[in-house]
C-alpha positions in Angstrom: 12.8 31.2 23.6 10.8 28.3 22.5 7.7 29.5 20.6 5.5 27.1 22.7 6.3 29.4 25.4 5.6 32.4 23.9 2.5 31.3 22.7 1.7 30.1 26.1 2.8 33.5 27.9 0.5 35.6 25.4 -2.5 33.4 25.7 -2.3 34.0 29.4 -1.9 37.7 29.1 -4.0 38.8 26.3 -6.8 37.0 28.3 -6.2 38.4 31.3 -6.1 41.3 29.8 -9.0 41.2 27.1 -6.9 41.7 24.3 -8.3 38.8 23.0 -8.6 38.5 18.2 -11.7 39.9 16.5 -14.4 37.7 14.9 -18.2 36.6 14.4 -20.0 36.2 17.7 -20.9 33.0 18.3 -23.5 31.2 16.5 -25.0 28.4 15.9 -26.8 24.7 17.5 -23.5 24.7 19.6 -24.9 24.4 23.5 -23.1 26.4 25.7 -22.0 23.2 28.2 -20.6 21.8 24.9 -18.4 25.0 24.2 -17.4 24.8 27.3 -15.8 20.8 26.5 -14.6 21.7 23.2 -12.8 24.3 24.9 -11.4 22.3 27.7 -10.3 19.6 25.3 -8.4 22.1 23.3 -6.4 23.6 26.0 -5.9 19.5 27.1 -4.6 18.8 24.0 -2.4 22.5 23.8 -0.4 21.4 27.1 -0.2 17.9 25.9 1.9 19.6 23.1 3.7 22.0 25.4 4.5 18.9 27.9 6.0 16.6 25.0 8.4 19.4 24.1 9.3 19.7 27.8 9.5 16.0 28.1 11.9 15.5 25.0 14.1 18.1 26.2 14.8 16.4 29.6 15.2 13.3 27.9 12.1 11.3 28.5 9.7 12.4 25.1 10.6 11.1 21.9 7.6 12.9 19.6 7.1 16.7 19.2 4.7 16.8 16.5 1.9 18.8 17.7 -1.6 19.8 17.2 -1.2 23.4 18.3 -3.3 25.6 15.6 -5.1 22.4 14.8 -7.5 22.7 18.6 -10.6 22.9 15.8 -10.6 19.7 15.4 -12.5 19.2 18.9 -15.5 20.5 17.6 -15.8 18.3 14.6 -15.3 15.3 17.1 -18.2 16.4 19.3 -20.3 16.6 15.9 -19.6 13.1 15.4 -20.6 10.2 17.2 -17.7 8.2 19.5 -18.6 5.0 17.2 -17.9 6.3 13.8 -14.7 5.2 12.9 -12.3 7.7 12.4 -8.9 7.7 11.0 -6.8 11.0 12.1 -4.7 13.3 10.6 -0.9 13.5 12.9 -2.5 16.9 14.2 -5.6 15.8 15.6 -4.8 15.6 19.7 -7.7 17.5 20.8 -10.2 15.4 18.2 -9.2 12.5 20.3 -9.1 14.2 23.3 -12.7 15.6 22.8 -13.7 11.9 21.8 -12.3 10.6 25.0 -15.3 12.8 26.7 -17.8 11.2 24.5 -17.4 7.4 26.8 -16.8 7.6 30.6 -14.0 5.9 32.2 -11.5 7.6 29.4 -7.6 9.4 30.8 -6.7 10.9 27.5 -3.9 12.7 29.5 -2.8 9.6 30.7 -2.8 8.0 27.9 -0.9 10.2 25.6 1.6 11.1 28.1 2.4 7.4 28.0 2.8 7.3 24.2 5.2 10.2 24.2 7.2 8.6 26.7 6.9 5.4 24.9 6.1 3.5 28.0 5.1 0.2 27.1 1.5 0.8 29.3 1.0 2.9 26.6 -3.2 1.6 26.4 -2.8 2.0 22.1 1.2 1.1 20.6 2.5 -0.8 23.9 5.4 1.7 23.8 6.3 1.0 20.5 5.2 4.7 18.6 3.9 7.9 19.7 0.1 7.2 18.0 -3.0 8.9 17.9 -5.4 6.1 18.9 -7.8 4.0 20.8 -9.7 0.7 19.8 -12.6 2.2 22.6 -13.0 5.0 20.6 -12.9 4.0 17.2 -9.6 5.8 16.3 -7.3 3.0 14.5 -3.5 4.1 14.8 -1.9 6.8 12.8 1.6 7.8 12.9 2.9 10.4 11.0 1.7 9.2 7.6 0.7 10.9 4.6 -2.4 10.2 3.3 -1.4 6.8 3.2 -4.6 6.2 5.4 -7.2 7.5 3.0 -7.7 4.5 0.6 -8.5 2.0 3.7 -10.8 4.8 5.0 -12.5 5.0 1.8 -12.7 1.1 2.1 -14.1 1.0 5.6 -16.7 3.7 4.5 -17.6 1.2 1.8 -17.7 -2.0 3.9 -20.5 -0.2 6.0 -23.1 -0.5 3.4 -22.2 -4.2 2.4 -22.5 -5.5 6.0 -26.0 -4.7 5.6 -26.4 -7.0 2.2 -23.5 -9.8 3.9 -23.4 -9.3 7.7 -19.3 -10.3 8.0 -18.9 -12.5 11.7 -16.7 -9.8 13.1 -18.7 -6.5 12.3 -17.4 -3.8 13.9 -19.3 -0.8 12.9 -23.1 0.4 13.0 -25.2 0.0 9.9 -26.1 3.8 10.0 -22.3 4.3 11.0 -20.2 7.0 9.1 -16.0 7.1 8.7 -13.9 10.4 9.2 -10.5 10.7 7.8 -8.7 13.9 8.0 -5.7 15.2 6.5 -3.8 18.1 6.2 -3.7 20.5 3.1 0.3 19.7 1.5 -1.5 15.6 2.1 -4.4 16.8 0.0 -2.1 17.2 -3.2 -0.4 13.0 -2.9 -1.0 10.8 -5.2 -2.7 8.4 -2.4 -4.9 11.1 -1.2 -6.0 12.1 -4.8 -6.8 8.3 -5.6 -8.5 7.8 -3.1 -10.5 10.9 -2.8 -11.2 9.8 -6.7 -12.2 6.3 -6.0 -14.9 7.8 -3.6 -16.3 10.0 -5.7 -15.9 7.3 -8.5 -18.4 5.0 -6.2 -20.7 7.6 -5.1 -21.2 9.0 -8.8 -22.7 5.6 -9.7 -24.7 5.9 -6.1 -23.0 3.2 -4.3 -23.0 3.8 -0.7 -20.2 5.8 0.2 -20.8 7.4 3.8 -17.4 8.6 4.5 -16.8 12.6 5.8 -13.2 13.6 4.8 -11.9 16.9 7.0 -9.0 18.8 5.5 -7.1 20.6 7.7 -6.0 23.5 5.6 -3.3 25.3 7.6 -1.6 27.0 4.6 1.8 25.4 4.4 3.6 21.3 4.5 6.7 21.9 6.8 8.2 24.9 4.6 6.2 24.5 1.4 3.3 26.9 0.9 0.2 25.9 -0.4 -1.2 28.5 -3.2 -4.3 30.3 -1.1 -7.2 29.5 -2.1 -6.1 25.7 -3.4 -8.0 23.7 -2.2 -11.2 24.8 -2.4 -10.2 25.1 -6.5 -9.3 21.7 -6.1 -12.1 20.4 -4.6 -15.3 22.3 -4.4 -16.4 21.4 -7.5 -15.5 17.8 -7.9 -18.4 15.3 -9.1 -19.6 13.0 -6.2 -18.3 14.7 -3.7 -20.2 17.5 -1.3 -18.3 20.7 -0.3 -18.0 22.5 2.8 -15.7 25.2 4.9 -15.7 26.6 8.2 -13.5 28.7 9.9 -11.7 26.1 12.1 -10.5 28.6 14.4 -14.2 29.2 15.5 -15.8 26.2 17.6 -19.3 27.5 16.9 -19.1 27.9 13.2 -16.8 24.7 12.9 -19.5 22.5 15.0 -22.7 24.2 12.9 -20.0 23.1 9.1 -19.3 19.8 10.6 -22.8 19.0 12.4 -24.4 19.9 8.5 -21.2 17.7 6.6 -21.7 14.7 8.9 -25.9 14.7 9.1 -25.4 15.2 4.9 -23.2 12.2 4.8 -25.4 9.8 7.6 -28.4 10.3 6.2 -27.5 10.5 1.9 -24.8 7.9 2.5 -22.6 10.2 0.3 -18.9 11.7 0.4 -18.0 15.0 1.7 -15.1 17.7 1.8 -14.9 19.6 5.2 -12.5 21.9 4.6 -11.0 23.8 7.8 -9.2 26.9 7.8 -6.9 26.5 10.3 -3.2 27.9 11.2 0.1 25.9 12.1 2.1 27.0 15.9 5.4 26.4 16.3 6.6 24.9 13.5 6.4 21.2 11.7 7.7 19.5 15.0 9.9 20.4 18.0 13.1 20.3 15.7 12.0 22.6 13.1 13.1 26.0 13.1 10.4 27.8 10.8 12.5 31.4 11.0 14.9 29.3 8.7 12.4 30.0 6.1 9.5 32.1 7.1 9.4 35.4 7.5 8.8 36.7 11.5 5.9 38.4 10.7 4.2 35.5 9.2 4.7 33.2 12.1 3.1 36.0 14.5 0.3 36.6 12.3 -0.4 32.8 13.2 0.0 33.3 16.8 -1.9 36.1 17.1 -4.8 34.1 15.6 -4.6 31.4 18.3 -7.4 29.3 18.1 -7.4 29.3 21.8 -7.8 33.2 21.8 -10.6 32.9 19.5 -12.3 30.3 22.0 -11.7 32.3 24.7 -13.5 35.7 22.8 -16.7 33.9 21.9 -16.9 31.9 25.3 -16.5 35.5 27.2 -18.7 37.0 24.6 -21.1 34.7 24.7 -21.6 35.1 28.4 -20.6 31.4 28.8 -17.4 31.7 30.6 -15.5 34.7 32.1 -11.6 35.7 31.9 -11.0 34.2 34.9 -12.7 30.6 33.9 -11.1 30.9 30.7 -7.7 30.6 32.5 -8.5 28.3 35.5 -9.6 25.8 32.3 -6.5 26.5 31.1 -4.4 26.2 34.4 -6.3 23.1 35.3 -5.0 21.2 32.3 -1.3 22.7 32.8 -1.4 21.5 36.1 -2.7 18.3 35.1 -0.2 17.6 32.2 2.4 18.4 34.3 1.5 16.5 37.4 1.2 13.3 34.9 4.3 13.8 32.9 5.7 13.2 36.3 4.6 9.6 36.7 4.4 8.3 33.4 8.4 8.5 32.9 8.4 6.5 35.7 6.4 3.6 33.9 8.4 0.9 32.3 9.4 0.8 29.1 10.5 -1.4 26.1 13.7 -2.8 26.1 14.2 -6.1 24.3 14.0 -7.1 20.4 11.3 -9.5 21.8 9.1 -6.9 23.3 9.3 -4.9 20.3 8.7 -8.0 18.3 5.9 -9.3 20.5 2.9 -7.6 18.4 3.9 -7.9 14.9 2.2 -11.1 15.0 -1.9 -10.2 16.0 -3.5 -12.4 18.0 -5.8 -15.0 16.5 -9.5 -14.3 17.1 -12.6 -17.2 17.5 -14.7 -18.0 14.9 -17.8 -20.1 14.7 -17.3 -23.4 13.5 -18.2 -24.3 10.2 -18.8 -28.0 8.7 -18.7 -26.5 5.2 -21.5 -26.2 3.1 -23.5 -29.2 1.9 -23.0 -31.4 -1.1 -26.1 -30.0 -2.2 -25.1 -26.4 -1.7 -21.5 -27.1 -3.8 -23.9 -28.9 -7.0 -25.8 -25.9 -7.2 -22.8 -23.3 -6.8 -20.4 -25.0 -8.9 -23.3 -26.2 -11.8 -21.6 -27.8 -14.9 -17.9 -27.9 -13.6 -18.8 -30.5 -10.7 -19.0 -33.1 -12.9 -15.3 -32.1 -13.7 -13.8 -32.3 -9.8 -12.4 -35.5 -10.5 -10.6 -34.9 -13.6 -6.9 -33.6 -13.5 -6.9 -29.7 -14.3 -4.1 -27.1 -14.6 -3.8 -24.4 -11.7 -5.8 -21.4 -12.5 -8.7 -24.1 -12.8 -8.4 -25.5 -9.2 -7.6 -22.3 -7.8 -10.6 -21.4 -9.4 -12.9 -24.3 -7.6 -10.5 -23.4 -4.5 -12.0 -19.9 -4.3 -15.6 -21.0 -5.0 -15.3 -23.4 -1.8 -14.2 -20.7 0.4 -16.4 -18.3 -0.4 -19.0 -20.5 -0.3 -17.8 -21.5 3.0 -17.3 -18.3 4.4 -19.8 -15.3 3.4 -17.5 -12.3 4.5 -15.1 -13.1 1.9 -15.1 -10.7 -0.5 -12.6 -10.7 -3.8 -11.7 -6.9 -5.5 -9.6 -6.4 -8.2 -9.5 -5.2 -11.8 -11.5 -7.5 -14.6 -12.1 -10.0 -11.4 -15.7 -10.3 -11.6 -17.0 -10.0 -15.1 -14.2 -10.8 -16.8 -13.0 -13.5 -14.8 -9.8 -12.0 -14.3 -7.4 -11.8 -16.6 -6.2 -15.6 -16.8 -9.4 -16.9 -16.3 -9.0 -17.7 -12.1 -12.1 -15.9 -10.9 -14.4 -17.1 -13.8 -17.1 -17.3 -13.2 -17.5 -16.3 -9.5 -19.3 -13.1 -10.0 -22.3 -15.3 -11.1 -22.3 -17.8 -8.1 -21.6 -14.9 -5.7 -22.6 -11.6 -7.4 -21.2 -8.5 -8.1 -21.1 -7.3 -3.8 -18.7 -9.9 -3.3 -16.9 -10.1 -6.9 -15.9 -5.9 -6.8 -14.7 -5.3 -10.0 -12.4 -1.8 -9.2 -11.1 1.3 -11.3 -7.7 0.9 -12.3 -5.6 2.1 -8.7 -3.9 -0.8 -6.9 -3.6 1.9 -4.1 -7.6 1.4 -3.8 -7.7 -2.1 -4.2 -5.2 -2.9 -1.1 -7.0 0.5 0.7 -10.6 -1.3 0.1 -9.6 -4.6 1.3 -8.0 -2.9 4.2 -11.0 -0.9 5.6 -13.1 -3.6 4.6 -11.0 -6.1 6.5 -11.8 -3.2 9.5 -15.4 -4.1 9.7 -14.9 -8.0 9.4 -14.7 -9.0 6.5 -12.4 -10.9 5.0 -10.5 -9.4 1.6 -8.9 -11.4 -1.1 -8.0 -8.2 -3.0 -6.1 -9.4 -6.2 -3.2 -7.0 -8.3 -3.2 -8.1 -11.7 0.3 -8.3 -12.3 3.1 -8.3 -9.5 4.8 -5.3 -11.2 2.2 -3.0 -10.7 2.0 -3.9 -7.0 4.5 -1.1 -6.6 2.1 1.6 -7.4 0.6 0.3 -4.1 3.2 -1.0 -1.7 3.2 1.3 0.8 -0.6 -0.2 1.5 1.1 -3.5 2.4 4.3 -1.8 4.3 3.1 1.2 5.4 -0.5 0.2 6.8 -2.1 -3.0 6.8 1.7 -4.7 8.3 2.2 -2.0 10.8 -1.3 -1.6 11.9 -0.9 -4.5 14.9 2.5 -3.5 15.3 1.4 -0.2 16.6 -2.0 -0.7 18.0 0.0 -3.7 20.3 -2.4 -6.2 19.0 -5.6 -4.2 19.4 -6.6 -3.3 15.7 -5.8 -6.3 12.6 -6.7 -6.2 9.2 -6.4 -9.6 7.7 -6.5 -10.5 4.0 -4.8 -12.7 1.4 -3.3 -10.6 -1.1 -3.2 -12.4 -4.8 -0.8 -11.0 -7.2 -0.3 -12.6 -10.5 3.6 -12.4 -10.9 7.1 -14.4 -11.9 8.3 -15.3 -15.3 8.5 -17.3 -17.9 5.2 -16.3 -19.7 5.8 -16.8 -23.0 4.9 -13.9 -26.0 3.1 -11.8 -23.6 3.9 -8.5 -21.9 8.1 -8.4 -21.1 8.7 -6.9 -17.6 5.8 -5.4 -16.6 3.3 -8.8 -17.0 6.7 -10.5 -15.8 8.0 -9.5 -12.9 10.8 -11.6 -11.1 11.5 -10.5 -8.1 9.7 -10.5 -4.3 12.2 -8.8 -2.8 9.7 -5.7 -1.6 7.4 -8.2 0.2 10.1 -10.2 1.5 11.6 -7.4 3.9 8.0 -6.6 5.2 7.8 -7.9 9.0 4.9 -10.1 9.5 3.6 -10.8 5.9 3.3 -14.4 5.0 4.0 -15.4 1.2 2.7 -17.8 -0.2 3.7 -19.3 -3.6 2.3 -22.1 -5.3 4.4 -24.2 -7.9 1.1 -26.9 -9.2 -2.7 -26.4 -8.9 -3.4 -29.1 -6.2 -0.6 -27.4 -4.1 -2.2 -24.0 -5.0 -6.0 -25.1 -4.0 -4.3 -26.7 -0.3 -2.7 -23.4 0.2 -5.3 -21.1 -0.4 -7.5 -22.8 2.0 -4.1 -22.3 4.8 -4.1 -18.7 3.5 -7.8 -18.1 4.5 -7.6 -19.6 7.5 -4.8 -17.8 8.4 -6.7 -14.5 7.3 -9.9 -15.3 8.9 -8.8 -17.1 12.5 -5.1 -15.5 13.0 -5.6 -12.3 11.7 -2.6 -12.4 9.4 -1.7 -10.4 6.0 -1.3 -13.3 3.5 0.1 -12.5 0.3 -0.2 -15.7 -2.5 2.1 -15.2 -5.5 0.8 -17.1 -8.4 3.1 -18.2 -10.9 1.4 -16.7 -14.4 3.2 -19.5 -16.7 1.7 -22.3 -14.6 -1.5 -21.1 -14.6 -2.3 -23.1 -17.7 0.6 -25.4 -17.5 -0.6 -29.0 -18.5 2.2 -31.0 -19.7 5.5 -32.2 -17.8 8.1 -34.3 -20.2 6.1 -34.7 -23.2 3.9 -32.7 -25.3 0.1 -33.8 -24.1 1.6 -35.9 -21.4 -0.6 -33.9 -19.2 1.7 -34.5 -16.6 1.4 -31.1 -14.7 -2.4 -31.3 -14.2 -4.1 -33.1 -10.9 -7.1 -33.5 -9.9 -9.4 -31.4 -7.5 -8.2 -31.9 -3.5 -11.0 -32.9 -1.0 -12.3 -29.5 0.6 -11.0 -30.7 4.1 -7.2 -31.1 2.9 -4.9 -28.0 3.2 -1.3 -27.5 3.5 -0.2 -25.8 6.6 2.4 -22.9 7.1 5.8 -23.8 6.4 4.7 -27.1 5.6 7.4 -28.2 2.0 7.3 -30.8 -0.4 9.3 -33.2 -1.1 9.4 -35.1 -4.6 12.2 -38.0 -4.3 14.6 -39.2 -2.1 18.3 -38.7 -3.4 21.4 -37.2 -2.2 21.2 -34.0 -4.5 18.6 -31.9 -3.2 17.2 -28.9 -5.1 15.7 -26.4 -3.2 12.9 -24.5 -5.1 9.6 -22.7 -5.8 7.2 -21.8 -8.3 8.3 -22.1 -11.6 12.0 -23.4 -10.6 10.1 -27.1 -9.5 8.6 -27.4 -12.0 12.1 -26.8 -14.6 13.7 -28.8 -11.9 11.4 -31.7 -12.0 12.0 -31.7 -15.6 16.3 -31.5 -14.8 15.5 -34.3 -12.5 15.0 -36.7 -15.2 18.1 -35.6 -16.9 20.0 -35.9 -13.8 18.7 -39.4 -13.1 19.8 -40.8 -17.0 23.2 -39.7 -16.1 23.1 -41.5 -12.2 22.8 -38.5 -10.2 19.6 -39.0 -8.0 17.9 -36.0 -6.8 15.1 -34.6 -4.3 13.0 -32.2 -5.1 11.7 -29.8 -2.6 9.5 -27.5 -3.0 9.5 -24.5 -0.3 5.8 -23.0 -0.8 6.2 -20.6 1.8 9.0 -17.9 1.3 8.0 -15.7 4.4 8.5 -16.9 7.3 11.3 -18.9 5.7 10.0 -22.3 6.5 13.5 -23.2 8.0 12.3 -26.1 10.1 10.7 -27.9 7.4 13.6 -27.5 4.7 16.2 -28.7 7.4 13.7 -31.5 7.9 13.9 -32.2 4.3 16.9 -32.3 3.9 18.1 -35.1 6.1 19.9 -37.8 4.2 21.1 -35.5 1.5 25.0 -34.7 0.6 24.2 -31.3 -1.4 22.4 -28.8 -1.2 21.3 -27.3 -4.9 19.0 -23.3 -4.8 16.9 -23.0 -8.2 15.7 -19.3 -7.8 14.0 -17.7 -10.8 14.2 -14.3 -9.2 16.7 -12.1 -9.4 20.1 -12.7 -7.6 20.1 -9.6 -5.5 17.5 -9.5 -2.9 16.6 -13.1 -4.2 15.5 -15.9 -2.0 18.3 -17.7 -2.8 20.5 -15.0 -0.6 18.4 -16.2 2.6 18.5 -19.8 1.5 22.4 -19.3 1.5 23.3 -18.0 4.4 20.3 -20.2 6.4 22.1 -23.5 4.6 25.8 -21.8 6.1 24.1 -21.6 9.5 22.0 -24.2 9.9 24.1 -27.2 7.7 27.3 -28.8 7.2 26.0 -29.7 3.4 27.1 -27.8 0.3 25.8 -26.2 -1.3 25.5 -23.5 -4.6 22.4 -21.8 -6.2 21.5 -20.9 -9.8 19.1 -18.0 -9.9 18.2 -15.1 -12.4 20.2 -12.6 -13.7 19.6 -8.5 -12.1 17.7 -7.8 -15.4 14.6 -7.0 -16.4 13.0 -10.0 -18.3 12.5 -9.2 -22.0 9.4 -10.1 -24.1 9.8 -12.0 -27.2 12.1 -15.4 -28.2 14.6 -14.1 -25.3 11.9 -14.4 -22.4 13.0 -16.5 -20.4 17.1 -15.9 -21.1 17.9 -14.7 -18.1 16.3 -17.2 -16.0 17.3 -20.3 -15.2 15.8 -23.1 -17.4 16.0 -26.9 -17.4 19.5 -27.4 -18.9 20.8 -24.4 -16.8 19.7 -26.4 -14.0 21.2 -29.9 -15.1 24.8 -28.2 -15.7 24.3 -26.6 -12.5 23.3 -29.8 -10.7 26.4 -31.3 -12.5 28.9 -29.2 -11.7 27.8 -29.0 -7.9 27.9 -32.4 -7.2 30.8 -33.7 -9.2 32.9 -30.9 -7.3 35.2 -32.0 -4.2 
């Protein structure tokens, strides 16, 4: 017999027949009509449960998770208020089902009966996910993640108190707003959830505003691992920067009185805190897990027997509030409800083609006041001794430099965050001096955690703002690439459009940097932001190119909503010279403010039948092989693809009319290269042949053997060579 159903049978009877668990009376600011709410959105969300499993055994529910053992949660909702952004915990039905009661017009029923049956008239994923969520009550999607939501809730919490200083266009939440994340106890132990929970406290020890509540949901145990009693509080109770507090999460009263004092703490100090709930776990991890595998009977039971339901149900009766009989016509009433529901939602249509599916990774764009730019005036004054320079060529990180100071100049919700951005200048010099035209609220100079840099430009990007978080080098983006993958790319895929965090991600990455740092400072491949649906790459090979594309990357950030990622070559950051030593023929001068290049929009250097097909660092060796090629009569075109995600097929076919062969350059490594895409896109959509060069599958060495297993200028010309004397 399915434990949902003995669970259900002994709530009924043990009501019925007072046997109900001993505890406290009640006590507490809890009103009785409020009791009574909690209580009716925890045995909502308790047949929601018991209906998905029914649902997925007929067939027509495809998510068993539950929140059973976790009904609590409803009274730290109704000590919240519906507009304080909160991101949930997989467990947390009845906290949005008590939220739901908080604005009228809300079918919670309705609407998560629709998620489990994926119907695409599902109000939050469109069918796509069974999701806690809605964008009219503040709840941004969660899936079953772990703690991968905490660094952007940390961010959000953050952005609150700088929308006071730098009111972003598209503010979402109240100045004297707060942001609840919750989690459960095996989460508590991640990496991502310890980071995060540290870069809080981090920012609240030096009394930045931090006004962020996060609720652990300690029920003992992470699918069959047991967590060590009495962990968490050890764990956290003490930490600096960070307020304590526990309630018995199986008592409404004493949970609402914990979480009325942790949220009123955090509003009105604008300071962290740790609710920790004691809570237990029913049924198991999900519908498919059989927890007699590994727990004892008696263990299970003991859970069961403490229902929080039954515990409800004692101090409602106790208190006067409700009698048996109400207790169970609450109870009834829901069953009845769920069940009447279920009936007409599998009815409702759902998803059925790769283009439905598809038809929300892409968020839609959103209006923004026009903007003429800032004055002449306003750009003498912010740029002070280097706009006498504009006019003068200059390598990249210079111009992207003068690039950034336009746009935020331009635009006051952007907001940079990074390590050694703002005082330092970053680390190659490209955010020099910003932190003194713009200050330290909109330079953010971070703790070392790429996990809270992409989390902080997430949440910020929540509130309206607009994030270029930077990652110093691209190797240690993958201390954080679940951010990218796991959150800020799916979060329009499953909130069907309703929820976007736009940014433009700069990472500091490629090769070919010479005496400085082997692998980890030279990083050659993209390969993990190349499979992620919906990210644009960007990827700049000289500095007027990189300033034109920075401005397309904002304004795809800031009007379309998009994730942008910009992949800055390191060794052409201070690249001056082409041919000949101080030939200076890699530097150009400043592009007019108004000039950008558009998505997907290539160069093209030349006009001959040998075309080589590039980015980054490889036009800049090939433009060098080009002049090679040329002294021996081979006549090339150069083009450049700047955009590597969506493969900017249009535009390369474009380019390459008039041209016998096709030649790839790719510096990154063969497998999982671009040059694999460019391939089989050249097979598909050309008769021209075609061959690439591209670096070895090796890590890149540091030392006089940096650049040996990349391809270089005479790697290039033999290539070139031996491709287009073939037959």
């Amino acid at each position: 017999m399915d434990r949902a159903d003995i669970v259900d049978e002994a709530f009924r009877r043990k009501v019925a027949d007072g046997d109900l668990p001993g505890g406290k009376p009640a006590s507490g600011p809890l009103a009785a009509h409020e009791a009574v709410e909690i209580f009716r959105a925890q045995c909502l969300s308790r047949n929601l449960d018991r209906r998905s499993r029914k649902m997925q055994a007929e067939g027509q529910g495809f998510y068993t998770i539950g929140s059973s053992g976790h009904e609590g949660m409803a009274a730290v909702a109704a000590a919240l208020r519906a507009d304080d952004m909160a991101f949930l915990h997989y467990r947390d039905g009845a906290f949005q089902t008590m939220r739901a009661t908080q604005l009228p017009g809300m079918t919670p029923a309705w609407d998560m009966l629709l998620s489990f049956a994926t119907s695409r008239e599902d109000p939050m994923s469109g069918g796509r996910h069974k999701v806690l969520g809605s964008k009219a009550l503040a709840i941004p999607p969660q899936t079953s993640t772990i703690a991968s939501h905490l660094p952007k809730a940390v961010g959000a919490a953050y952005s609150v108190g700088l929308a006071k200083r730098h009111r972003p266009e598209h503010q979402v939440m109240a100045d004297d707003g707060i942001v609840m994340c919750s989690f459960g106890d095996a989460s508590s132990n991640h990496s991502t959830a310890q980071g995060a929970i540290n870069t809080a406290c981090w920012t609240a020890f030096q009394s930045v505003p931090m006004p962020l509540l996060f609720v652990c949901e300690d029920n003992g145990i992470g699918i069959s691992t047991r967590t060590p009693k009495g962990w968490v509080a050890a764990n956290y109770a003490e930490k600096p920067g960070l307020k304590y507090f526990h309630a018995n999460g199986l008592d409404i009263y004493d949970t609402y009185r914990v979480a009325q004092e942790a949220t009123d703490y955090v509003r009105e100090r604008r300071k962290p805190a740790f609710l920790h709930l004691s809570l237990v776990r029913l049924y198991g991890h999900a519908g498919s897990d059989l927890q007699q595998a590994y727990l004892k009977k008696g263990i299970f039971e003991g859970w069961e027997a403490d229902d929080p339901l039954l515990h409800s149900a004692r101090l409602l009766i106790d208190g006067g509030v409700l009698s048996a009989d109400d207790v169970l016509a609450i109870y009834h009433g829901c069953e009845d409800q769920c069940s009447r529901v279920a009936e007409e939602v599998i009815t409702r249509p759902r998803l059925k083609t790769a283009e439905e599916v598809m038809a929300s990774l892409i968020p839609p764009a959103r209006e923004c006041a026009p903007s003429n730019g800032p004055s002449a005036e306003a750009r003498e004054a912010t740029f002070g001794s280097d706009f006498k320079q504009l006019e003068t060529p200059q390598p990249m990180s210079r111009l992207l430099n003068w690039a950034l100071t336009d746009l935020m100049l331009e635009h006051g919700e952007i907001v940079m965050m990074g390590e050694d951005v703002g005082t330092k200048g970053g680390v190659y010099g490209v955010t020099q001096k910003l932190v003194d035209r713009f200050g330290a609220d909109r330079m953010i100079d971070t703790l070392l955690d790429e996990q809270s840099i992409l989390g902080l430009a997430i949440g910020m990007a929540h509130n309206g703002f607009v994030p270029i978080p930077e990652i110093q080098f691209l190797a240690y983006l993958h201390n954080a690439e679940d951010q990218l993958r796991g959150e800020a790319a799916t979060l329009p895929f499953f909130s069907n459009g309703q929820f976007t965090n736009p940014m433009v991600l700069r990472i500091a990455g490629l090769g070919y940097q010479k005496g400085f740092g082997g692998h980890f400072h030279n990083d050659n491949s993209l390969a993990v932001l190349r499979d992620i649906p919906g990210v644009i790459i960007a990827c700049p090979s000289r500095g007027d190119d990189g300033a034109m594309m920075m401005r397309e990357c904002v304004r795809l950030a800031r009007e379309e909503n998009r994730v942008v990622v910009v992949v800055e070559p390191i060794a052409l950051y201070p690249m001056r010279d082409l041919m000949d030593d101080k030939d200076g023929g890699w530097m150009r001068t400043y592009p007019s403010p108004d000039q950008r290049i558009g998505l997907g929009e290539v160069g093209v250097e030349g006009d001959g039948p040998l075309a080589i097909l590039t980015y980054g660092n490889g036009r800049y060796l090939s433009t060098q092989a080009a002049a090679d090629l040329t002294a021996e009569g081979i006549d090339t075109r150069i083009i450049d693809m700047r955009w590597l995600a969506p493969l900017p097929v249009d535009g390369i076919v474009g380019a390459l009319k008039g041209a016998k062969k096709v030649l790839i350059v790719d510096e990154c490594r063969s497998t999982g290269s671009q040059s694999e895409a460019l391939m089989a896109m050249l097979q598909e959509q050309t008769i021209l042949p075609h061959a690439r060069i591209a670096a070895e599958d090796s890590f890149i060495a540091t030392g006089p053997a940096y650049a040996a297993t990349m391809p270089s200028r005479g790697s290039i010309v033999e290539a070139a060579r031996n491709l287009w004397s073939a037959k």
